[in-house]
Structures are given as structure tokens and as C-alpha cells.
N, C-alpha and C positions, 0 to 999 in steps of 0.2 A: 178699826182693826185692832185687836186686844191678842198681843202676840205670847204676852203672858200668861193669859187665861187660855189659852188656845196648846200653849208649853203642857200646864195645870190637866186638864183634859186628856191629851194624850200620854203624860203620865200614868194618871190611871187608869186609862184604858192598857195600858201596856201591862202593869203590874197584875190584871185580871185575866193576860191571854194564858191558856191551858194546853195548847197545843201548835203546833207548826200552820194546821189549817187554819187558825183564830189568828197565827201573826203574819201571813197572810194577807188576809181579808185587811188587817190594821195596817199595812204596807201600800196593798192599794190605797186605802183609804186617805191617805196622808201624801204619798210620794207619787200616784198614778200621775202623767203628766197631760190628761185629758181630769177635768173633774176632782183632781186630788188636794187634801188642805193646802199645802205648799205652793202647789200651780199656781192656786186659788190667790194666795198671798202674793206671787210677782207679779200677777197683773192687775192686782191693785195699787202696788210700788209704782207701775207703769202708769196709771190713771191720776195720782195725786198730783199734790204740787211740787213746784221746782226744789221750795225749800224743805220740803220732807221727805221728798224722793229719797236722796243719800243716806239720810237716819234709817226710813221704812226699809230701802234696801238691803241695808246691813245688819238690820232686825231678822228679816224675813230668811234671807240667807243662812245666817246661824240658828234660824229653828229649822230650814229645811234639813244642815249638818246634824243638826242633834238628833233630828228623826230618822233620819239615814243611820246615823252609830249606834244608837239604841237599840232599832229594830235587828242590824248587824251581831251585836251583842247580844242579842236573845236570839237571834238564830244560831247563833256557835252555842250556847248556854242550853236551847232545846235537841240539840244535836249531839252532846256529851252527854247528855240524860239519856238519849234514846241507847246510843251505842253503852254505855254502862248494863242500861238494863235488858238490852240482849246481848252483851257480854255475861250476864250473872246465869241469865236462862241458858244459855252453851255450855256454861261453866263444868268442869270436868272435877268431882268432889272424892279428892285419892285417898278421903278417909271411908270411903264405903267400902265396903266386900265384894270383892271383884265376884263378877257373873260368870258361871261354869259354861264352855262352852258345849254345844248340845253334840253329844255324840251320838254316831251310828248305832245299830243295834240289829246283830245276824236276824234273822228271822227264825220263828223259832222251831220250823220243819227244819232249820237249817243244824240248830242248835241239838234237838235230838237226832237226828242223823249221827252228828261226832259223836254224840255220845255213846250211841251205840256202834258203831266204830271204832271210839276208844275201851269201850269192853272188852271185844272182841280179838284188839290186836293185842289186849293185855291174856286173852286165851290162849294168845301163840296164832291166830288167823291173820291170812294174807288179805288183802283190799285191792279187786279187782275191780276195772270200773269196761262198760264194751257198748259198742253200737245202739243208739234206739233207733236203728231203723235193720230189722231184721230179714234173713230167710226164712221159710216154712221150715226146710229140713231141721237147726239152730233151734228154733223156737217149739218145734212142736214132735215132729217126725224122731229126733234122736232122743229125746224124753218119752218114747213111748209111747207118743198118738201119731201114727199113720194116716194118712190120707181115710177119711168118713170114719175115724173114729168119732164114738159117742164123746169123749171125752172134751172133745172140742167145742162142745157147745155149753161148758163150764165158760170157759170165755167169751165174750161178743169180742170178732178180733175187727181192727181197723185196718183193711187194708189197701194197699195203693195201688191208683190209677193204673201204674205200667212199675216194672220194675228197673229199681236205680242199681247202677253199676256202684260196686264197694269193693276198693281195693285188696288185694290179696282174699276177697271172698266171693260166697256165690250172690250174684245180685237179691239184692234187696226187695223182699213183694208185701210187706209187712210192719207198721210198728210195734215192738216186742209187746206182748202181755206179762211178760215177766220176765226176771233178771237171771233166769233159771240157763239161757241158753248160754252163759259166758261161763256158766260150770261146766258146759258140752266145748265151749271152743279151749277153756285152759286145760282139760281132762287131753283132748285131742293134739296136742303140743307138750303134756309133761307126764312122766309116769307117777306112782304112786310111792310115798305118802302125798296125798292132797289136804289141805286144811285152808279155807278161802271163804270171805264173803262177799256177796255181788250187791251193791247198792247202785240205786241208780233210777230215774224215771220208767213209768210203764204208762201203755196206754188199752184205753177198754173203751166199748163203744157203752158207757152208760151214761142213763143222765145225772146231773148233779141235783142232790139233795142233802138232807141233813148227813147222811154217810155215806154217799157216795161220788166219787168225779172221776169223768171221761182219762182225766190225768191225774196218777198220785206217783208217788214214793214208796220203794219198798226193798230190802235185804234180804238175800237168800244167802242161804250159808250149806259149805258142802265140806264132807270128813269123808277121805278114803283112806284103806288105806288093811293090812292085815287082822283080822280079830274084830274090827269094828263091829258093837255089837249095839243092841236097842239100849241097854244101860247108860251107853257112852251119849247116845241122843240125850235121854230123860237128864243126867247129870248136866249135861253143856245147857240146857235150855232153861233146866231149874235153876243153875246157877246166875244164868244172864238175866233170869227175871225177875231174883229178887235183888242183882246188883241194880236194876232199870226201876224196881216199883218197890223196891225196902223188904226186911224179912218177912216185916208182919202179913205179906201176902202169902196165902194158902196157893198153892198150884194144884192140878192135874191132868193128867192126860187120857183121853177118850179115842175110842175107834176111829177112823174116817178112811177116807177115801181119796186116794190122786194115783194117776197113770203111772207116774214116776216113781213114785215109791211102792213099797210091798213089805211088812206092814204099813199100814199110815194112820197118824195118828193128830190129836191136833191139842194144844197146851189152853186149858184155861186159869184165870186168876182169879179169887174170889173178888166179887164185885165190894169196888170203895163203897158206893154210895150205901149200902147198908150193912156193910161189914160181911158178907156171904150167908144174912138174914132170909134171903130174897125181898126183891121192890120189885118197880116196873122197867127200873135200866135193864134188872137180867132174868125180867121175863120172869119173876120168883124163885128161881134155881139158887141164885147165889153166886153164881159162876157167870165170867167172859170170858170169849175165846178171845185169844191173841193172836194165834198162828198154827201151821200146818205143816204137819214133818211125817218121816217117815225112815224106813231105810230104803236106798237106793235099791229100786228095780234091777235084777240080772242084767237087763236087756239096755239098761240106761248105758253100764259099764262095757259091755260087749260091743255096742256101737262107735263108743270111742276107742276098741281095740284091748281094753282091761281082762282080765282071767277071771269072772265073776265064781271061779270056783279056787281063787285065791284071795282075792278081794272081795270085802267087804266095806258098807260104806252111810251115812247118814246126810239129809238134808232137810232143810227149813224153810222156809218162806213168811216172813211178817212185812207189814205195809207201815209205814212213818206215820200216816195219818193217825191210822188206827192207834198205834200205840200215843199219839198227841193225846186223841180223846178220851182215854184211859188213863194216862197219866195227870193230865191238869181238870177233867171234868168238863172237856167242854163237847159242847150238845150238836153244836153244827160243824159239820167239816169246811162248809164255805166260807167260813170267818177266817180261814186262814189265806185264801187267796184275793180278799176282798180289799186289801193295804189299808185300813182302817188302825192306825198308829195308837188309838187307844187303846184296842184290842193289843196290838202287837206288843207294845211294849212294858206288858204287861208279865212278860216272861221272862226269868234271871240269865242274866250271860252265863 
């Protein structure tokens, strides 16, 4: 038994261990009390003679001490290295540039909406907001289509199952097609001057494609009031469209058609994408339509009680969509309801 060579040995086996698992295996190795160097070493202190017993035993003892403290010592020693160096990887480095936290961001039907709301209230126009869930009379009957007017089949309407009771009104058989009837319900509650725009949801039984959905956004705007004349339309509507789309846009206005008004007419804007060259966005004309106006029908004003032989009166109707896709160039209307954050936020507060 060579307790020095044996010391020697586990020396360097120690000085080679590289991790907690290798001191270990070296722990058994030495200290197990089945099979371990040490073990090994008292029971051959046991087996010698009488007169070496007392030397071997006190031999054998201080090499088990020594492999015990050592091993000890490189276990605290691999255990300040380990916590060090996930201390450094935790570590918090308060000389870097602090991270912006990620902010919200309106959506951007949301974003033109205001904005054409803060035009409008900078016109001197009220912001009324009413019902999407409407009556036939509101919606359609006091604007001038009656029961089997042709007129109604401009609209695909959406209507309900059975009719829902609404307070202080007539029950509900309908989701509005447009914002057009809270200019009948504010008409029928205030006299004249009126100056008001109605923004608000509509719905339409279409399907969705690159421009169109069952559900959009859209501003109707109404002028009552003495002298209102077709001039007072073309100036309020030229004005809002080059505050909405810059000077450089050309305007005009063309004939058209709606029950509620008389004349009716509808505003176009020379198309961005070739300067009002003509392309394929407008059909080679040069022109997009934006919206549909007119002066208010006699008959619009007489149902709500007005002197249509005192009063005069102008109204509009534009959709948020529409003016999105004209304003920023984009191609599909679905991209705005699809929450795709790259899309989205891609547009300025």
C-alpha cells in the first residue's frame, strides 16, 4: 500500500476535473464506501499486522481527510464559477440605450375618420353619431323612397329576423345602409340653420372583394338652412377635398342620381396614380369618384316638417374606405380588416 503514490494520483486527477459531473465520478471514485480508494485503504489497515496497523491507520485516515477537503474545495470553487458566470449572462448593462417601449397604434380607418371630422368641425359642422340598427321609415321612407320604390334596389338592405324594440323610437326592422337617416331624426327634433355630419358604421348585403364589404364606414354631411344654394355644396366639398387630398388635386363635379336629392351630383378627383393622364386605376378618364351629393329633395324637408318653400338645403355621402384607398394607394380594401400589423402600421398617427 503506497499512500503517497496513491496522494500523487489523485492529485492529478483532481487538477484535470472540468466540471461538477467529472468531480463526481472522482468523489466516488476515492470516498464511495462500497469499492472506493479510501474504503479500499481501511481494510487493508484491518488485514496487516499488529505492528503496522497504528502507522497504516493513521496514514490511511489522513489521505481519506485530504480527499474529503479537496474534493470539498473544488466543489465550492466549481460552484462560484458557475454562479459568476450566470451572474455575468443575467447581468443588466445600464450603459446601453434603453428599449422604446412598443406603443399602440389607432388603426388607420380610425385615423381618417378624425381627420375628416376635424375638417369638418373646423367648417363650423356638428358631429352626430345614431343607431345601427334602424327603422324602414328613418332609413329609407323619409328620404324619399317609399315602399317598392326603384330606388331601393341601389341598396342590397340587411334585414332582421323580427323587429327589435328601441327606445323612444319606432322598432328596429333593419341595419341602416347609411348615415343618412340621423339627418331625418336631428332635422325632426331641431329647426333650421342645420350644419351636421353623420359618421358612423353601415351595412350592405355585398360580398367582400378588393372594394367592397358587407360592413364599411362612411360621413354624410347635411346644410339647411335659408339661400342654400348648389354653390354652397361645390365650395364646401372642393374645399374638404383638397384639405383631405392637397391642392394639387383637380376636382369636378358630374350629374348623377339619388332619391334624396334634386339636383344630384357626384365629386371626382383626378386620379394619383397618373396624374389625370388616364391608366387602368380610372378606367383612362383621369378621374375618381369620391362621393355623391346633391341638394336636398322638397320632399326630404317637408317630412320632417321644414317650409321647402323657405328652406333650402345641401347633402353628401362619402365612405372612409374609399377615401383610405385613394388617399394612401391601396389596392385591396380587405387589408384593412385583416389585423395584419405590418400592413397597419404602416400609417402616421
Amino acid at each position: 500500500m503506497d499512500i503517497p503514490d496513491l496522494q500523487r494520483t489523485f492529485e492529478r486527477e483532481l487538477a484535470s476535473i472540468a466540471s461538477e459531473a467529472d468531480l463526481r465520478a472522482l468523489r466516488d471514485r476515492y470516498l464511495a464506501r462500497k469499492g472506493g480508494v479510501a474504503s479500499n485503504l481501511l481494510k487493508d489497515v484491518a488485514s496487516a499486522g499488529a505492528d503496522e496497523r497504528r502507522t497504516l491507520g493513521q496514514a490511511a485516515n489522513q489521505f481519506k481527510q485530504h480527499v474529503e477537503a479537496a474534493i470539498a474545495s473544488a466543489q465550492a470553487s466549481l460552484a462560484a464559477v458557475s454562479a459568476d458566470r450566470e451572474r455575468r449572462a443575467n447581468a443588466v448593462d445600464v450603459t446601453l440605450p434603453g428599449r422604446p417601449p412598443l406603443a399602440g397604434h389607432r388603426h388607420p380607418l380610425t385615423l381618417l375618420r378624425e381627420r375628416v371630422e376635424a375638417i369638418f368641425l373646423r367648417f363650423g359642422f356638428l358631429i352626430v353619431e345614431g343607431p345601427e340598427l334602424e327603422d324602414d321609415y328613418h332609413n329609407f321612407e323619409a328620404l324619399n323612397m317609399p315602399a317598392e320604390h326603384p330606388a331601393r334596389d341601389m341598396q342590397d338592405t340587411l334585414y332582421l329576423a323580427a323587429p327589435v324594440p328601441v327606445p323612444g323610437a319606432r322598432a328596429a326592422t333593419l341595419l341602416r345602409t347609411h348615415t343618412s337617416g340621423m339627418q331625418v331624426r336631428h332635422m325632426e327634433t331641431h329647426q333650421p340653420p342645420v350644419r351636421l355630419i353623420a359618421p358612423g358604421r353601415v351595412y350592405r348585403r355585398d360580398g367582400l372583394d378588393l372594394t367592397h364589404s358587407p360592413m364599411f364606414s362612411q360621413v354624410e354631411g347635411l346644410v339647411v338652412g335659408e339661400d342654400v344654394t348648389l354653390a354652397d355644396l361645390k365650395g364646401t366639398l372642393v374645399a374638404f377635398a383638397r384639405e383631405l387630398f392637397g391642392a394639387a388635386r383637380g376636382t369636378r363635379f358630374r350629374p348623377s342620381f339619388f332619391p334624396y336629392t334634386e339636383p344630384s351630383g357626384e365629386l371626382d378627383i383626378t386620379c394619383a396614380a397618373c396624374g389625370g393622364r388616364g391608366c387602368g386605376m380610372c378606367k383612362g378618364t383621369g378621374w375618381i369618384e369620391i362621393l355623391g351629393s346633391g341638394l336636398v329633395h322638397p320632399a326630404v324637408l317637408e317630412n320632417v316638417g321644414y317650409d321647402s318653400e323657405r328652406y333650402t338645403g345641401f347633402a353628401f355621402g362619402v365612405g372612409i374606405e374609399r377615401l383610405a384607398l385613394l388617399k394612401w394607394g391601396v389596392e385591396d380594401i380587405r387589408l384593412f380588416y385583416e389585423n395584419d400589423l405590418r400592413f397597419l402600421e404602416q400609417f402616421p398617427l
